[in-house]
C-alpha positions as CSV (number, residue, x, y, z in Angstrom):
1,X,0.0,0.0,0.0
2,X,1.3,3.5,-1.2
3,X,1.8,6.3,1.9
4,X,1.5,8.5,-0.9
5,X,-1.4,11.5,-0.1
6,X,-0.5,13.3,-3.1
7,X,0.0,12.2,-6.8
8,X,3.0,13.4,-8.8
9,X,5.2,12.0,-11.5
10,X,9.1,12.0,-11.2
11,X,9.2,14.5,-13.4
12,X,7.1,17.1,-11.5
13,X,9.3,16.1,-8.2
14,X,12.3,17.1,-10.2
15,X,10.9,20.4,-11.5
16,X,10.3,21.8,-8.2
17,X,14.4,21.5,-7.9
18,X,14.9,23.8,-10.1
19,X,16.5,27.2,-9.2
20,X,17.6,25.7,-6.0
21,X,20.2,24.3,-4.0
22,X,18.7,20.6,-5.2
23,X,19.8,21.9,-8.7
24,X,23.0,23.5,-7.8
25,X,24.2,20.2,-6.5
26,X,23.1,18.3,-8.7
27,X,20.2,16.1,-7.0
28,X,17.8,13.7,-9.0
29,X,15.0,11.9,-8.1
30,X,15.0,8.5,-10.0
31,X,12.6,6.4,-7.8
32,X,9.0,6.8,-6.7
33,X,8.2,3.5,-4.7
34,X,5.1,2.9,-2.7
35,X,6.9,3.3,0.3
36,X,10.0,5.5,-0.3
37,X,11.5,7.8,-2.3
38,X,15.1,7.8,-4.2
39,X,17.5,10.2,-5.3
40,X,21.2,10.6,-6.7
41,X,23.8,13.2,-6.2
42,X,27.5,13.5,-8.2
43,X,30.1,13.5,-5.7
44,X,32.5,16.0,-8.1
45,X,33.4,19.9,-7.3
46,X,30.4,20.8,-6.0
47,X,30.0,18.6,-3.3
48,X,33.4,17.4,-2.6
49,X,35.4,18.8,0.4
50,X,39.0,20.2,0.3
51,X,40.4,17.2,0.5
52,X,38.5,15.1,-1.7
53,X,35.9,13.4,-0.2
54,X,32.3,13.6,-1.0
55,X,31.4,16.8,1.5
56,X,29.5,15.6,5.2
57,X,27.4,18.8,4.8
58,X,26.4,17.3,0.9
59,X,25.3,14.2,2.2
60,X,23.3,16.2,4.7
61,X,21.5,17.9,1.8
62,X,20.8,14.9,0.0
63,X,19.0,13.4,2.6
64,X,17.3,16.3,4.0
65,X,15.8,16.8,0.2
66,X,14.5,13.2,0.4
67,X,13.1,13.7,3.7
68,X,11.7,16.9,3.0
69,X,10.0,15.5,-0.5
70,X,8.8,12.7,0.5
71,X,7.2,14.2,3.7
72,X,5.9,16.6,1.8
73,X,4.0,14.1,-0.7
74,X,2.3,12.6,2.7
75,X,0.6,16.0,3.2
76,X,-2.7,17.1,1.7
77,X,-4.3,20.4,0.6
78,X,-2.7,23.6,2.4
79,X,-0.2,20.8,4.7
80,X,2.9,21.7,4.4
81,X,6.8,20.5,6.1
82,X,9.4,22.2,8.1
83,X,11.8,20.5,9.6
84,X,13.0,20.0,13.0
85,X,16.2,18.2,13.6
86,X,18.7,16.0,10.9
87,X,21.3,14.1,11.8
88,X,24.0,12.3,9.5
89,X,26.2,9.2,10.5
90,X,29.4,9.1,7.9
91,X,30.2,5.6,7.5
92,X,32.6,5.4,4.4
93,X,34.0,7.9,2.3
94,X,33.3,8.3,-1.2
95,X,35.4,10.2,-3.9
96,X,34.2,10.0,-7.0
97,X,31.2,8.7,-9.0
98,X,27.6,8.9,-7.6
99,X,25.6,8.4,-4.4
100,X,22.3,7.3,-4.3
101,X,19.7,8.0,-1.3
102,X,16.8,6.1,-0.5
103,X,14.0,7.5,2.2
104,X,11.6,5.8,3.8
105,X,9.2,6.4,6.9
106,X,9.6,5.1,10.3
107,X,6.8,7.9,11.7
108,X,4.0,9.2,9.5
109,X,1.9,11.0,12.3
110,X,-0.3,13.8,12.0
111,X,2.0,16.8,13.5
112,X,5.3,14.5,13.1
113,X,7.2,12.3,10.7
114,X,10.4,10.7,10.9
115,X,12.4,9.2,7.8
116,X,15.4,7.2,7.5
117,X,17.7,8.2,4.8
118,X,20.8,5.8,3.4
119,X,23.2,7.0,1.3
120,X,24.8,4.5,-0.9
121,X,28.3,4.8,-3.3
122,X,28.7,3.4,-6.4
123,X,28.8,-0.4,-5.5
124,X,26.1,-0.1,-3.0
125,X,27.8,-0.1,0.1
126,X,26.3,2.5,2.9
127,X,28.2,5.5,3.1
128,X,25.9,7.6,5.7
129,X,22.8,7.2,7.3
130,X,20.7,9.9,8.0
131,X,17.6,11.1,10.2
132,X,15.4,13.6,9.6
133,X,12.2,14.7,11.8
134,X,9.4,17.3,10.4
135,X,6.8,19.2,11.5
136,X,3.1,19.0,9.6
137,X,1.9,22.3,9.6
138,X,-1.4,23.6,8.3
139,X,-1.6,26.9,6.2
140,X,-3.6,28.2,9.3
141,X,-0.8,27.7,11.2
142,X,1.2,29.4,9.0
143,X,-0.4,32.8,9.4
């Protein structure tokens, strides 16, 4: 069963990138799946750090942006997502190539979610894994 509240193509998900830090870095959705969300992200000049490794503060991004979208797509009407705390556990550094982020819920509450984000390298072996709560708010509440 989808936790899907709102319907969207890939496409659409990707447009809403654009002119954006998601853009800038690179970020591209490439999986919608009935329970999670995937993206990639080049690890190349704009998200490496000085010394050459895919930046800490990248990874962050990437999985924040998953979180955020596919929080986002569990809203409805006026909802919309802030968010409230991320963390990011660095497990392996990556250089070169591409990483690939997959979201998925462990809390879809009415006021709260909480998703899990793992961010894999090239030959799929987890590189950070991530934590991101949000806040459902209403467009009342945003007033």
């Amino acid at each position: 069963m989808a936790i899907w509240k709102r319907q969207v193509t890939l496409a659409e998900i990707n447009a809403r990138g654009v002119g954006c830090m998601v853009e800038h870095l690179g970020i591209r959705f490439t999986a919608l799946h009935d329970d999670g969300l995937e993206a990639t992200m080049p690890v190349d000049a704009r998200t490496r750090q000085p010394f050459g490794l895919l930046h800490g503060g990248a990874s962050a991004v990437l999985a924040e942006t998953l979180g955020s979208m596919a929080g986002y797509l569990c809203t409805q009407d006026d909802e919309m997502l802030v968010g409230l705390e991320i963390n990011a556990n660095h497990l392996r550094a990556v250089r070169e190539g591409e990483v690939r982020g997959r979201c998925r819920p462990l809390h879809l509450g009415g006021t709260h979610q909480v998703w899990q984000i793992e961010i894999y390298d090239g030959e799929n072996r987890l590189c950070c894994s991530s934590r991101l709560t949000t806040s459902v708010r209403s467009g009342a509440a945003r007033r």
